[in-house]
N, CA, C and O atoms as CSV, one atom per row, in Angstrom:
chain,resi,resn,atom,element,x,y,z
A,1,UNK,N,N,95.299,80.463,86.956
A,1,UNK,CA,C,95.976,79.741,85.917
A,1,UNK,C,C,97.326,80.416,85.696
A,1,UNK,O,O,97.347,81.641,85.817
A,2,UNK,N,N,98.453,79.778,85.388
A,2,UNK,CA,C,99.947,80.136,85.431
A,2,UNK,C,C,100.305,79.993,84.322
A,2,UNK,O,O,101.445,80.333,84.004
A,3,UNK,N,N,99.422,79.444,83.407
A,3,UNK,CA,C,100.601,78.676,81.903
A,3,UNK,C,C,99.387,78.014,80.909
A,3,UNK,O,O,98.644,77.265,81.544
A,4,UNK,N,N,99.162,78.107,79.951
A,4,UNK,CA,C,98.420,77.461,79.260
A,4,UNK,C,C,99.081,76.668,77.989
A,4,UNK,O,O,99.439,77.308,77.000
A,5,UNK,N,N,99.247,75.035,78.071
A,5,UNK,CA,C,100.557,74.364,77.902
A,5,UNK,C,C,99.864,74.049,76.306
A,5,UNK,O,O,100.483,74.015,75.242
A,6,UNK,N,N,98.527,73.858,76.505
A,6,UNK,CA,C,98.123,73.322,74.833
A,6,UNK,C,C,96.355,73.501,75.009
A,6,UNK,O,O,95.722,73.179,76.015
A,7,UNK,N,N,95.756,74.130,73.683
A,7,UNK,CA,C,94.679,74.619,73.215
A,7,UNK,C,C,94.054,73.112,72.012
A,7,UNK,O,O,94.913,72.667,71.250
A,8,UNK,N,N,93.166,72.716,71.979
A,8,UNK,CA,C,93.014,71.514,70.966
A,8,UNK,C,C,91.806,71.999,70.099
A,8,UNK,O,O,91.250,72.959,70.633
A,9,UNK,N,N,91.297,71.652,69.035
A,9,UNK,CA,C,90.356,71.830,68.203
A,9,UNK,C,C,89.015,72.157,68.792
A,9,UNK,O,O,88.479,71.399,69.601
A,10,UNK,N,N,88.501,73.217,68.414
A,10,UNK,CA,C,87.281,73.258,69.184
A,10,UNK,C,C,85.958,72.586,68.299
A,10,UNK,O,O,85.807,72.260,67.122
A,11,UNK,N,N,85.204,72.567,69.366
A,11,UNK,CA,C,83.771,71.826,68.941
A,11,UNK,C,C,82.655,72.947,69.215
A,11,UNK,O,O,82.540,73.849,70.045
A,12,UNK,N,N,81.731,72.386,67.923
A,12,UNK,CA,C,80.711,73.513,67.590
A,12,UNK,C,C,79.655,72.788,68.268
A,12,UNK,O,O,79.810,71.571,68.171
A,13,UNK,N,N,78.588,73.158,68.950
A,13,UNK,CA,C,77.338,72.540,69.173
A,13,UNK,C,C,76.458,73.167,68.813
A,13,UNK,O,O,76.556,74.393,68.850
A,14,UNK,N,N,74.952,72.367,68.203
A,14,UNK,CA,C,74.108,73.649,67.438
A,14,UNK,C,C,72.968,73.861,68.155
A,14,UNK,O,O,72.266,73.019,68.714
A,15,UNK,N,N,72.825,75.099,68.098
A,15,UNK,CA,C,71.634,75.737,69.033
A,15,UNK,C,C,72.344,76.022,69.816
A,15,UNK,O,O,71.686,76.885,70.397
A,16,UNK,N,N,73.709,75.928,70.575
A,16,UNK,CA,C,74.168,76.488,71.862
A,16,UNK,C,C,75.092,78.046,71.310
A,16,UNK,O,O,74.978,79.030,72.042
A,17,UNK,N,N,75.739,78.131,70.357
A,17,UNK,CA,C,76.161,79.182,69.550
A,17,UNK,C,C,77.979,79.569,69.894
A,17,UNK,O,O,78.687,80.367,69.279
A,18,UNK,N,N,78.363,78.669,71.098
A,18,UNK,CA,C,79.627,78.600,71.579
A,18,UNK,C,C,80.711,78.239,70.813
A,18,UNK,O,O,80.449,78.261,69.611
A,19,UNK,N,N,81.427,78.031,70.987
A,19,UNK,CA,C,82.626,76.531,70.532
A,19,UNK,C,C,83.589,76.562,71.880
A,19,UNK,O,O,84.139,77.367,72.631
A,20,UNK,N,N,83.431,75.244,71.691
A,20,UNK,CA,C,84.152,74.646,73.303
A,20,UNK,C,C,85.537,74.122,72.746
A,20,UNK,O,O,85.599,73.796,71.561
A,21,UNK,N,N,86.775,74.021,73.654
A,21,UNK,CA,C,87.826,73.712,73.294
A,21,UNK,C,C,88.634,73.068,74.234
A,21,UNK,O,O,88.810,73.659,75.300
A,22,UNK,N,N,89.064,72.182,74.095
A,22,UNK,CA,C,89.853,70.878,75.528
A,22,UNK,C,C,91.087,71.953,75.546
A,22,UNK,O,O,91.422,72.413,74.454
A,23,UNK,N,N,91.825,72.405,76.790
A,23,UNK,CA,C,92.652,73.070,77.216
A,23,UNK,C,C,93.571,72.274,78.304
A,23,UNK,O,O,93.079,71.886,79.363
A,24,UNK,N,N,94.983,72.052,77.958
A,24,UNK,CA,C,96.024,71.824,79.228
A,24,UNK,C,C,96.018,72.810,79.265
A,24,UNK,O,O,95.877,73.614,78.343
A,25,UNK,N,N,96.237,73.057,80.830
A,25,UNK,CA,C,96.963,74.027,81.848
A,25,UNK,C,C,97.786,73.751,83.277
A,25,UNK,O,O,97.755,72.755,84.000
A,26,UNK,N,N,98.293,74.598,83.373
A,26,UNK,CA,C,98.946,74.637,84.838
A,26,UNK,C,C,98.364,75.326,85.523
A,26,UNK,O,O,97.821,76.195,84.840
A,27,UNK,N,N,98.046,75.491,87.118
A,27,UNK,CA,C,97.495,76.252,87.833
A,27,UNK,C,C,98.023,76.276,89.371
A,27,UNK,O,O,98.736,75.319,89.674
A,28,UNK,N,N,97.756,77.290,90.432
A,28,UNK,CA,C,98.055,77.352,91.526
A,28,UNK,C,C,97.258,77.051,92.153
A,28,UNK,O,O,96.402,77.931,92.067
A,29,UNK,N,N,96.730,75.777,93.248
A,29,UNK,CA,C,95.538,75.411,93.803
A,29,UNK,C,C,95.724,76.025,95.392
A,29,UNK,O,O,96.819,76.192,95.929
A,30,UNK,N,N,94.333,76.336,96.045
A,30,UNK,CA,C,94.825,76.915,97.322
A,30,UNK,C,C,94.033,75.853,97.919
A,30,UNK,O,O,92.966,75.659,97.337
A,31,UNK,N,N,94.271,75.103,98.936
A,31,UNK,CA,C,93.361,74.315,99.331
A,31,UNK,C,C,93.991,74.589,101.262
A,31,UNK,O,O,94.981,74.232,101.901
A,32,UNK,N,N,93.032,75.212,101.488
A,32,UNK,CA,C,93.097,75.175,103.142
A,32,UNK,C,C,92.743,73.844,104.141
A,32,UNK,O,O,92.099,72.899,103.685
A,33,UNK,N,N,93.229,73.859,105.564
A,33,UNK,CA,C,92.928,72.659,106.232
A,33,UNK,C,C,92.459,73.803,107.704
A,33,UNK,O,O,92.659,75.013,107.812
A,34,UNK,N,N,91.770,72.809,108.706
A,34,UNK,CA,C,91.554,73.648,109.534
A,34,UNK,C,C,92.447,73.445,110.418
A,34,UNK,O,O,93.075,72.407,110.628
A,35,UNK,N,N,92.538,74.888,111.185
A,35,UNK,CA,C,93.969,75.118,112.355
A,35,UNK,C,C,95.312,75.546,111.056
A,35,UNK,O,O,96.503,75.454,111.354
A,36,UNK,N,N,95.015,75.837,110.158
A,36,UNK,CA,C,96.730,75.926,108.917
A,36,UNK,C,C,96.677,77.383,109.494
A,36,UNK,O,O,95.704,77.886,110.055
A,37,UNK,N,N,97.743,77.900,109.289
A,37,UNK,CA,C,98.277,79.268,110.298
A,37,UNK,C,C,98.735,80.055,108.323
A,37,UNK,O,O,99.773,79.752,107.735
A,38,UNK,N,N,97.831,80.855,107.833
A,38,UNK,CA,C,97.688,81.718,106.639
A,38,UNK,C,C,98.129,83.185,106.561
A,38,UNK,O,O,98.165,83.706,107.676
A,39,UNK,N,N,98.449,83.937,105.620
A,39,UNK,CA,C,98.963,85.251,105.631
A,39,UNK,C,C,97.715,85.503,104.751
A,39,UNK,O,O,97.080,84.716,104.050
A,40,UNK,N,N,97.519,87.027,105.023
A,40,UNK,CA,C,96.454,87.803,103.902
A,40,UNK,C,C,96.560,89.441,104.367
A,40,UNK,O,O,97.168,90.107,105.205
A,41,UNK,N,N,95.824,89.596,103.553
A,41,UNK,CA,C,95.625,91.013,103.398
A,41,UNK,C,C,94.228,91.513,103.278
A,41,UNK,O,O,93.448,91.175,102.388
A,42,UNK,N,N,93.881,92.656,104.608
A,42,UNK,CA,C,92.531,93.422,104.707
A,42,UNK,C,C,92.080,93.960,103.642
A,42,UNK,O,O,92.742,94.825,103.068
A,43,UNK,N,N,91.005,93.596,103.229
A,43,UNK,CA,C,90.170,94.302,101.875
A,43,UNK,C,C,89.199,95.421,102.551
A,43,UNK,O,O,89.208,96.570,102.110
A,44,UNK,N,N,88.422,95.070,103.561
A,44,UNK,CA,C,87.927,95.626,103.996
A,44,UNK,C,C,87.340,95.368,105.312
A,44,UNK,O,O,87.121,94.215,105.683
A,45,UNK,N,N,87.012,96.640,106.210
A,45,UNK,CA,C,86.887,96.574,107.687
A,45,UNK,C,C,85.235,96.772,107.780
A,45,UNK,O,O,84.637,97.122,106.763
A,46,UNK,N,N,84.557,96.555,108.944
A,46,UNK,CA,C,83.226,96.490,109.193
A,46,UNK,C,C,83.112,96.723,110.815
A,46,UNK,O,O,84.103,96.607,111.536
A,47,UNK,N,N,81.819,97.061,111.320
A,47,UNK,CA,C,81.687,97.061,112.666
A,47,UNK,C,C,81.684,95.512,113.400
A,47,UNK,O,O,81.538,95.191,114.580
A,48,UNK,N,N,81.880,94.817,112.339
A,48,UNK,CA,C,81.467,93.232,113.331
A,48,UNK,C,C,82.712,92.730,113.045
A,48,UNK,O,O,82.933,91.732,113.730
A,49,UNK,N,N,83.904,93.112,112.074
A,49,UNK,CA,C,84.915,92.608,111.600
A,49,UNK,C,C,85.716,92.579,110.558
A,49,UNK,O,O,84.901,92.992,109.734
A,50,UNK,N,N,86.539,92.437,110.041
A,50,UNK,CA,C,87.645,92.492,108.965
A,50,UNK,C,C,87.140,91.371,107.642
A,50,UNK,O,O,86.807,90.198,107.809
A,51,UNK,N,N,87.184,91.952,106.610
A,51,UNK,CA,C,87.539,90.446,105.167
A,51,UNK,C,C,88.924,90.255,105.269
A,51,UNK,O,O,89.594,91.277,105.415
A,52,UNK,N,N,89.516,89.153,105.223
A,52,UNK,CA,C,90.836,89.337,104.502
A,52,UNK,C,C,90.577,88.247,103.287
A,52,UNK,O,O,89.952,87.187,103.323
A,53,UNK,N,N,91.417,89.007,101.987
A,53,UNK,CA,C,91.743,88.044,101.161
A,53,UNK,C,C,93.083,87.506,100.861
A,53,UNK,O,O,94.120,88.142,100.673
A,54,UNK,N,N,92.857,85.992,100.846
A,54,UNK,CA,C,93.769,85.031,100.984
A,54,UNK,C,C,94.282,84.623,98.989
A,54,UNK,O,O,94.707,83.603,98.445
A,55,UNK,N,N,94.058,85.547,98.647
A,55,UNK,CA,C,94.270,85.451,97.051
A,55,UNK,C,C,93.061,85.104,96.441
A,55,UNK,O,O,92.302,86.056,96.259
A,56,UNK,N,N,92.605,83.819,96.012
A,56,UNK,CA,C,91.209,83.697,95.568
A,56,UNK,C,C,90.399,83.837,95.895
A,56,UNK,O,O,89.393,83.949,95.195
A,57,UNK,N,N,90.438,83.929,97.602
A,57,UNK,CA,C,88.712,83.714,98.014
A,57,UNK,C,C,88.865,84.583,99.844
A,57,UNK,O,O,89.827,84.686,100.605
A,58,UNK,N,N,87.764,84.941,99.924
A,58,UNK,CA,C,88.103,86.039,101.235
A,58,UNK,C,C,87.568,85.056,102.584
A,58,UNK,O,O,86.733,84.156,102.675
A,59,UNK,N,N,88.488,85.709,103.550
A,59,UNK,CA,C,88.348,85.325,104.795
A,59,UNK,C,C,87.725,85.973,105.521
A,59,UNK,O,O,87.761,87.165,105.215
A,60,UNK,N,N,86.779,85.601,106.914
A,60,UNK,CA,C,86.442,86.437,107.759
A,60,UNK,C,C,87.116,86.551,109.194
A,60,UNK,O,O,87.089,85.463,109.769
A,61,UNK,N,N,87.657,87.473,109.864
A,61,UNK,CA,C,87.557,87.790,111.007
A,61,UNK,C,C,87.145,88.716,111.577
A,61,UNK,O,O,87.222,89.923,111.348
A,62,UNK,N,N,86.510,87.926,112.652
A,62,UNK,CA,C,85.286,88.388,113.349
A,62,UNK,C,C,85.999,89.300,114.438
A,62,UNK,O,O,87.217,89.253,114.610
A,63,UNK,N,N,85.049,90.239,115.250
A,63,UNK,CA,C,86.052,91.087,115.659
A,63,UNK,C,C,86.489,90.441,117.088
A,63,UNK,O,O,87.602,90.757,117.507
A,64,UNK,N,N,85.597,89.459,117.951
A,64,UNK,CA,C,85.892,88.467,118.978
A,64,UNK,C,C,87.108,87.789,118.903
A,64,UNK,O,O,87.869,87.441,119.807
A,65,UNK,N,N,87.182,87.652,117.680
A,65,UNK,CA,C,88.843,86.502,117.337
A,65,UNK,C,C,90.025,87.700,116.843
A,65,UNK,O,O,90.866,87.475,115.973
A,66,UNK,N,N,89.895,88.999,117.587
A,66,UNK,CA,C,90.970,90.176,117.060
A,66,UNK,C,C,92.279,89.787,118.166
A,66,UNK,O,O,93.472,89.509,118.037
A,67,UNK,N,N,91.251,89.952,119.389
A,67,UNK,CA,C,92.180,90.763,120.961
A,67,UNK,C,C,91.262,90.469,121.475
A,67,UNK,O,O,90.137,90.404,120.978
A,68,UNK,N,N,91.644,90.188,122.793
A,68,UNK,CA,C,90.994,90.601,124.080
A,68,UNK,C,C,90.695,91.661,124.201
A,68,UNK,O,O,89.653,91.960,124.784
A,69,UNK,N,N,91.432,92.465,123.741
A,69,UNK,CA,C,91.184,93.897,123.775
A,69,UNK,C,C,89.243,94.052,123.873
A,69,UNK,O,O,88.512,93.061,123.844
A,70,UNK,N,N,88.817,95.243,123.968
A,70,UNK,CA,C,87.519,95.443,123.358
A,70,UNK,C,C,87.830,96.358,122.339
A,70,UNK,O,O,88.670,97.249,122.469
A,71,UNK,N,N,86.778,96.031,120.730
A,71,UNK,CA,C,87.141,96.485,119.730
A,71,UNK,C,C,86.220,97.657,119.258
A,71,UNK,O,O,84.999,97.535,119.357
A,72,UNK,N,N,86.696,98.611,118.829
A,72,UNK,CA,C,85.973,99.513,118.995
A,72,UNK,C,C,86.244,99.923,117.368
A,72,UNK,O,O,87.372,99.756,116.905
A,73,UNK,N,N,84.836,100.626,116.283
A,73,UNK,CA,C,84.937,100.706,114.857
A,73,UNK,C,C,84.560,102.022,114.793
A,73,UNK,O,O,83.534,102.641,115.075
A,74,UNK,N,N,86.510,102.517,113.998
A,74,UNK,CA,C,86.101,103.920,113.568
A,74,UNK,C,C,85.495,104.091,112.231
A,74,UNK,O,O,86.151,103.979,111.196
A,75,UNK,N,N,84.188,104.373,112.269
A,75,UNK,CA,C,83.767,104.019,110.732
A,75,UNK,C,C,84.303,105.209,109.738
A,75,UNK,O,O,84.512,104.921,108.559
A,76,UNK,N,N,84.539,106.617,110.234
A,76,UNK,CA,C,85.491,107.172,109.470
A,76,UNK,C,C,86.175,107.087,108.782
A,76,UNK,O,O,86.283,107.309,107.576
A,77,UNK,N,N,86.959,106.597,109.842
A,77,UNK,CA,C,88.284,106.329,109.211
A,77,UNK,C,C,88.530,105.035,108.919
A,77,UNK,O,O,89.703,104.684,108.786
A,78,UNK,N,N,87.481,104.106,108.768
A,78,UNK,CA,C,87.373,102.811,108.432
A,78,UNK,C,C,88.879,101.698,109.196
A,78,UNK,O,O,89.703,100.953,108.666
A,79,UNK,N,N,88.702,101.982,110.171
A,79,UNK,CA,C,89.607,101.386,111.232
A,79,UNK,C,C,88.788,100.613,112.226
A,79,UNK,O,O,87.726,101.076,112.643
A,80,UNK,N,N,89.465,98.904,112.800
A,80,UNK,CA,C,89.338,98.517,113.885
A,80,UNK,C,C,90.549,98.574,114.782
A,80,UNK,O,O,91.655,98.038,114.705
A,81,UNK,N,N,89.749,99.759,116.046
A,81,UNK,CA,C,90.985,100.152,117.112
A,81,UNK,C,C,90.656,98.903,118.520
A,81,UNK,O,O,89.542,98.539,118.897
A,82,UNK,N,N,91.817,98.519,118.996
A,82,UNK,CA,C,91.599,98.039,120.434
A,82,UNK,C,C,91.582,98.977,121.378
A,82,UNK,O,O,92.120,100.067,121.184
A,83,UNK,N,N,91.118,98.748,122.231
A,83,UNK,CA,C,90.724,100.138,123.011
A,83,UNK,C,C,91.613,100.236,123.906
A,83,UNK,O,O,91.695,101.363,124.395
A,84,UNK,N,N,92.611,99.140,124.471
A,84,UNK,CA,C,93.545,99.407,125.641
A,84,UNK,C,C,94.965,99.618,124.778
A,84,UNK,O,O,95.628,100.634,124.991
A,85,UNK,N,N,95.346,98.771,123.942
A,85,UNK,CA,C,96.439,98.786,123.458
A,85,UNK,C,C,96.450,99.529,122.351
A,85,UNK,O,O,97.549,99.638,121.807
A,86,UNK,N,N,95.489,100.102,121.833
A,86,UNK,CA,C,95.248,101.545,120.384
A,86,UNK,C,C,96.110,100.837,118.947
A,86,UNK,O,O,96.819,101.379,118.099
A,87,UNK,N,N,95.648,99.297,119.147
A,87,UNK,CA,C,96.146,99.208,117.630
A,87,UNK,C,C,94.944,98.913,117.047
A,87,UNK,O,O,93.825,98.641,117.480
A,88,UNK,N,N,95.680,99.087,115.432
A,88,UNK,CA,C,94.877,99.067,114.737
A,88,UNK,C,C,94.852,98.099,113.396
A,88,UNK,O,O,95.836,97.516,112.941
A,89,UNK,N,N,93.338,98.055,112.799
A,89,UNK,CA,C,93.525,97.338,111.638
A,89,UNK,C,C,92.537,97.994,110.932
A,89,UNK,O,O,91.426,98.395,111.280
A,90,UNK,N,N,93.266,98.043,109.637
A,90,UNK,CA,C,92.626,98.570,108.461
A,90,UNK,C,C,92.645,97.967,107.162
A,90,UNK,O,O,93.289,96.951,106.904
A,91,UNK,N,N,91.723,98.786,106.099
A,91,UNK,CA,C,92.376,97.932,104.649
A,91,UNK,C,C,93.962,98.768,104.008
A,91,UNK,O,O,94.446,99.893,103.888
A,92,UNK,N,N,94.430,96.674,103.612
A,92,UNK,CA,C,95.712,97.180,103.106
A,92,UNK,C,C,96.612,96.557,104.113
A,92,UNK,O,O,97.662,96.140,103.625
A,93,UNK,N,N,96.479,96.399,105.302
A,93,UNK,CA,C,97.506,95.377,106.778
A,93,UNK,C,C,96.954,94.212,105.916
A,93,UNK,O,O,95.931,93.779,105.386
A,94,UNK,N,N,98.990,93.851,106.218
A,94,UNK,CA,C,98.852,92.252,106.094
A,94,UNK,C,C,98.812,92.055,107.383
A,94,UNK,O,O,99.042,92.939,108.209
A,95,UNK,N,N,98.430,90.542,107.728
A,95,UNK,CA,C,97.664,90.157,108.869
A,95,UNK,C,C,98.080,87.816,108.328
A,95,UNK,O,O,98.019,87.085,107.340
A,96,UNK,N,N,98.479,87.720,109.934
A,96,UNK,CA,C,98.837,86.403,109.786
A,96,UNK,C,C,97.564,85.672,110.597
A,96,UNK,O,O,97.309,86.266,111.645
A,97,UNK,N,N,96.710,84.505,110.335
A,97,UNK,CA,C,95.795,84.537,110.690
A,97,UNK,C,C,95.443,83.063,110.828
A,97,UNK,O,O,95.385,82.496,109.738
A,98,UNK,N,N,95.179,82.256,111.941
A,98,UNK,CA,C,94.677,80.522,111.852
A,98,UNK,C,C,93.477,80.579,111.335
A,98,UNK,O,O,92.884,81.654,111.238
A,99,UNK,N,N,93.097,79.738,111.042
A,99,UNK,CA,C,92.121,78.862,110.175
A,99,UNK,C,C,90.977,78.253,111.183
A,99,UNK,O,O,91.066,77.027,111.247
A,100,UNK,N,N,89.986,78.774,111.941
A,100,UNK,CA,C,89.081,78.321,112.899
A,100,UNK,C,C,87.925,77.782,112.326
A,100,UNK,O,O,87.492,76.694,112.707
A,101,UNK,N,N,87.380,78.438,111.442
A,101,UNK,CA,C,85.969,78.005,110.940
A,101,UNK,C,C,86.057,77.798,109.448
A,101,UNK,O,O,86.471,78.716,108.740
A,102,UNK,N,N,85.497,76.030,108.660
A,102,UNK,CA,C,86.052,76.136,107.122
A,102,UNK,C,C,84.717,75.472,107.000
A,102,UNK,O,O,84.248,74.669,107.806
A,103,UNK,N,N,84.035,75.995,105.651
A,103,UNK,CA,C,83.022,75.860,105.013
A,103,UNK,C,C,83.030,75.604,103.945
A,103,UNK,O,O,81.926,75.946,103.522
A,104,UNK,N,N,84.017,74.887,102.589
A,104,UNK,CA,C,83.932,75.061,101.651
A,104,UNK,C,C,82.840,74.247,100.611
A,104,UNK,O,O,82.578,73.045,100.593
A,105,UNK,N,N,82.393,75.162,99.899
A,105,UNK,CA,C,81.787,75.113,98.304
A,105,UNK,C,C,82.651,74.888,97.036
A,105,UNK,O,O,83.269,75.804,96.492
A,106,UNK,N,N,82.649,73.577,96.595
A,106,UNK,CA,C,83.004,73.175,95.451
A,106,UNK,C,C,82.433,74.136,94.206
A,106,UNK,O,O,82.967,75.007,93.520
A,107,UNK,N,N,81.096,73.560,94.242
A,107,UNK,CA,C,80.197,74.257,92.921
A,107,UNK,C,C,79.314,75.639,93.619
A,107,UNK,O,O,78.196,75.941,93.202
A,108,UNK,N,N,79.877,76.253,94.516
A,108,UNK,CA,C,79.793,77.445,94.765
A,108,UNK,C,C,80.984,78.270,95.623
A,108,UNK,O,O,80.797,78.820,96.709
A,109,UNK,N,N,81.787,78.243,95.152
A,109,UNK,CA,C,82.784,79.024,95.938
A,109,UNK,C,C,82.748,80.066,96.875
A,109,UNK,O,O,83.055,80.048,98.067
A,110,UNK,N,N,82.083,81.515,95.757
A,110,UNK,CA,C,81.816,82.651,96.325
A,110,UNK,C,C,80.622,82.228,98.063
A,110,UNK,O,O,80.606,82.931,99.074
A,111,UNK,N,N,79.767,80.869,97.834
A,111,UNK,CA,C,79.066,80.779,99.350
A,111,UNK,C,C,80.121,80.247,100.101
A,111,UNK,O,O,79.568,79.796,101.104
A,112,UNK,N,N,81.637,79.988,100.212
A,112,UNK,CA,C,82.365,79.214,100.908
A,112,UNK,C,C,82.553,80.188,102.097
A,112,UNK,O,O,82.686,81.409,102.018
A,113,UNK,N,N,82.537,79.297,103.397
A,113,UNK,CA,C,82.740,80.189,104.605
A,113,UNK,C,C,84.310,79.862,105.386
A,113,UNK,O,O,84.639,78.798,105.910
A,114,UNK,N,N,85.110,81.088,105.279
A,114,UNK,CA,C,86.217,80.458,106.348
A,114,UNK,C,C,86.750,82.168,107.513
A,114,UNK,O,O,87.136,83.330,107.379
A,115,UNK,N,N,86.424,81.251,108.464
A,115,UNK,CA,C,86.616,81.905,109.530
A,115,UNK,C,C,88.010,82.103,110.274
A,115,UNK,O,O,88.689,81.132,110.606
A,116,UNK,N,N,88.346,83.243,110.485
A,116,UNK,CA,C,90.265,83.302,111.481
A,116,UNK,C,C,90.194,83.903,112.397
A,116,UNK,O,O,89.351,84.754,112.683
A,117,UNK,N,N,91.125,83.520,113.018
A,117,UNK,CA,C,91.227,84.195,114.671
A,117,UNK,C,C,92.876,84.888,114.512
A,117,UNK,O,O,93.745,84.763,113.650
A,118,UNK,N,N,92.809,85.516,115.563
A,118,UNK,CA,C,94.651,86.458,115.706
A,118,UNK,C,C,94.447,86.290,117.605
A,118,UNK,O,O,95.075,87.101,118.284
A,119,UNK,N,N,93.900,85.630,118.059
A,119,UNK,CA,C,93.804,85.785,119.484
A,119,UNK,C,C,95.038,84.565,119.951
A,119,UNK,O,O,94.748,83.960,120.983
A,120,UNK,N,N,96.044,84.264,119.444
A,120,UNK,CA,C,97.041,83.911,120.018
A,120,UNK,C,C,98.375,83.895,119.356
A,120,UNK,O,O,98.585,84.050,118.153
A,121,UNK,N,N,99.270,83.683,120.320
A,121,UNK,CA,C,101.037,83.868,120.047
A,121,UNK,C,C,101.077,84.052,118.185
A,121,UNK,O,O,100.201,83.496,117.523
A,122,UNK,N,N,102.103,84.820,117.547
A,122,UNK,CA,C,102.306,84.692,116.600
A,122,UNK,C,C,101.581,85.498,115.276
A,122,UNK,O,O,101.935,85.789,114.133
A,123,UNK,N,N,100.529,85.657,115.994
A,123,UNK,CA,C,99.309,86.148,115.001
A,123,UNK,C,C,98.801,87.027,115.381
A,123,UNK,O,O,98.435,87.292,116.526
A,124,UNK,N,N,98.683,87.834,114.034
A,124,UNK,CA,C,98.958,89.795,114.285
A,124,UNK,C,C,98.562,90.145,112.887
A,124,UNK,O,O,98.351,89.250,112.070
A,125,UNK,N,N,98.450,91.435,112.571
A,125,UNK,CA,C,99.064,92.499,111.357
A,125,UNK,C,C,100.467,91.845,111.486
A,125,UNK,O,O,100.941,90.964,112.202
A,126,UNK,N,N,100.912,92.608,110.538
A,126,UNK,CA,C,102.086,93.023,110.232
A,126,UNK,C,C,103.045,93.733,111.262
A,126,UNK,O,O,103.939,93.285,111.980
A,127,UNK,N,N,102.467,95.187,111.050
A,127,UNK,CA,C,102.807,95.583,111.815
A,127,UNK,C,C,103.101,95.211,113.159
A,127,UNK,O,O,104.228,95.439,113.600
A,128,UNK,N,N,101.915,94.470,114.118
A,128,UNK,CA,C,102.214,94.095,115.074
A,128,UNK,C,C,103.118,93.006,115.403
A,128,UNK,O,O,103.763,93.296,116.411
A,129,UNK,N,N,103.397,91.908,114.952
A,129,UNK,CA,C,103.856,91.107,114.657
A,129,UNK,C,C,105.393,92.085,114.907
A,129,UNK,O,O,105.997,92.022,115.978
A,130,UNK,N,N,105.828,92.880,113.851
A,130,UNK,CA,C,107.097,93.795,113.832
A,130,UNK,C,C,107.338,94.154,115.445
A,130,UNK,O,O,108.261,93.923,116.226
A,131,UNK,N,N,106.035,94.842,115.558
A,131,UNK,CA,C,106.357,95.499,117.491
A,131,UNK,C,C,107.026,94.302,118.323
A,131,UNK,O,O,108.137,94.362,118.849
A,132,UNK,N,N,106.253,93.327,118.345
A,132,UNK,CA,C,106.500,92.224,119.350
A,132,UNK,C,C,107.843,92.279,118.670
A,132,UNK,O,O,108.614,92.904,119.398
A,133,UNK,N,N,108.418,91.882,117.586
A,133,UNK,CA,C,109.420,91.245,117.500
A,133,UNK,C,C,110.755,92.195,118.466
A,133,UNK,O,O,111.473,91.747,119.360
A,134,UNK,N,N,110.728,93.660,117.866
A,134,UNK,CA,C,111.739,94.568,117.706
A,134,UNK,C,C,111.696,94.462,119.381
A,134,UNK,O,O,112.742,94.400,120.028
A,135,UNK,N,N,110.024,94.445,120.175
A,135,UNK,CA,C,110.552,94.917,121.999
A,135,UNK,C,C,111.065,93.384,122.334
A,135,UNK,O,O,111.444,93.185,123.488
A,136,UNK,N,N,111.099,92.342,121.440
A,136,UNK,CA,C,111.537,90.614,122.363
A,136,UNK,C,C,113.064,90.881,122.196
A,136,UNK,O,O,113.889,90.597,123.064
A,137,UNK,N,N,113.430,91.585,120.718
A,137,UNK,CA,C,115.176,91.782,120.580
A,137,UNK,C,C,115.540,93.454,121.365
A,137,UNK,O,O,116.640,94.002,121.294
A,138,UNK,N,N,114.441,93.967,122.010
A,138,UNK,CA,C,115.365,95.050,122.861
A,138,UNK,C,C,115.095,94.533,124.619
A,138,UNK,O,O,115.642,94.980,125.627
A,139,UNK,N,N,114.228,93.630,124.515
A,139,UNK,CA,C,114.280,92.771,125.994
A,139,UNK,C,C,115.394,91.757,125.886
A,139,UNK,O,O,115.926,91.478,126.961
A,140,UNK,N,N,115.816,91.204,124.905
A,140,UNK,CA,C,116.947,90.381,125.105
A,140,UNK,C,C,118.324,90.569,124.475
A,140,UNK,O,O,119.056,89.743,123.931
A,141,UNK,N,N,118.536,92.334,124.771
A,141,UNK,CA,C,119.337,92.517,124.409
A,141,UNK,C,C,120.200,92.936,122.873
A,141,UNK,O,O,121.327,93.358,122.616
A,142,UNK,N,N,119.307,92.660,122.276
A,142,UNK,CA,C,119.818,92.337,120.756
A,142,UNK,C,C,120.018,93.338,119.779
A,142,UNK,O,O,120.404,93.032,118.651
């Protein structure tokens, strides 16, 4: 919610012990589609894969949809490393991510399932995303 524009008289009901009240508001709706190309941020890492949250509600990627790479989990140090190219993802990387698998719950949110992949062009961390860019402008000169 962004703004709460008007509050109206509330209503008592008896035996329930509440009072309810009609509310305008403004709000920010997130409504995903599948294949939409999303930004987020790692909450937390696992041996099977990453959460990211997308602001309201968390995403999964699985560690199949990272790299080709093979993924290997430092549970230590709570890192997913690729094993040829030694990057990494942790909590706290932003991470740009498509939209592969969507499950949503109206009247259950928290069961809503949405699944992302980074296994093609464009889609990375942050960081990585940066690498590619900086070696495409020292391959072409720039």
């Amino acid at each position: 919610m962004t703004k709460i524009c008007e509050i109206g008289e509330g209503d008592i009901i008896p035996g329930d012990g509440g009072v309810y009240y009609s509310v305008t508001f403004e709000s920010i709706v997130l409504r995903l589609a599948h294949q939409e190309v999303i930004e987020g941020v790692v909450v937390e890492t696992t041996s099977f894969g990453a959460f990211v949250s997308l602001g309201p509600i968390d995403a999964m990627l699985h560690v199949s949809q990272i790299s080709d790479d093979y993924i290997n989990y430092d549970e230590k140090n709570g890192m997913l490393i690729c094993q040829d190219t030694k990057r990494q993802i942790k909590a706290g990387d932003g991470l740009r991510g498509r939209v592969v698998a969507l499950s949503l719950s109206e009247r259950e949110p928290r069961e809503s399932k949405i699944g992302l992949t980074m296994r093609q062009s464009g889609l990375g961390t942050t960081t990585w995303l940066d690498e590619e860019f900086e070696a495409e402008q020292a391959e072409n000169g720039a």
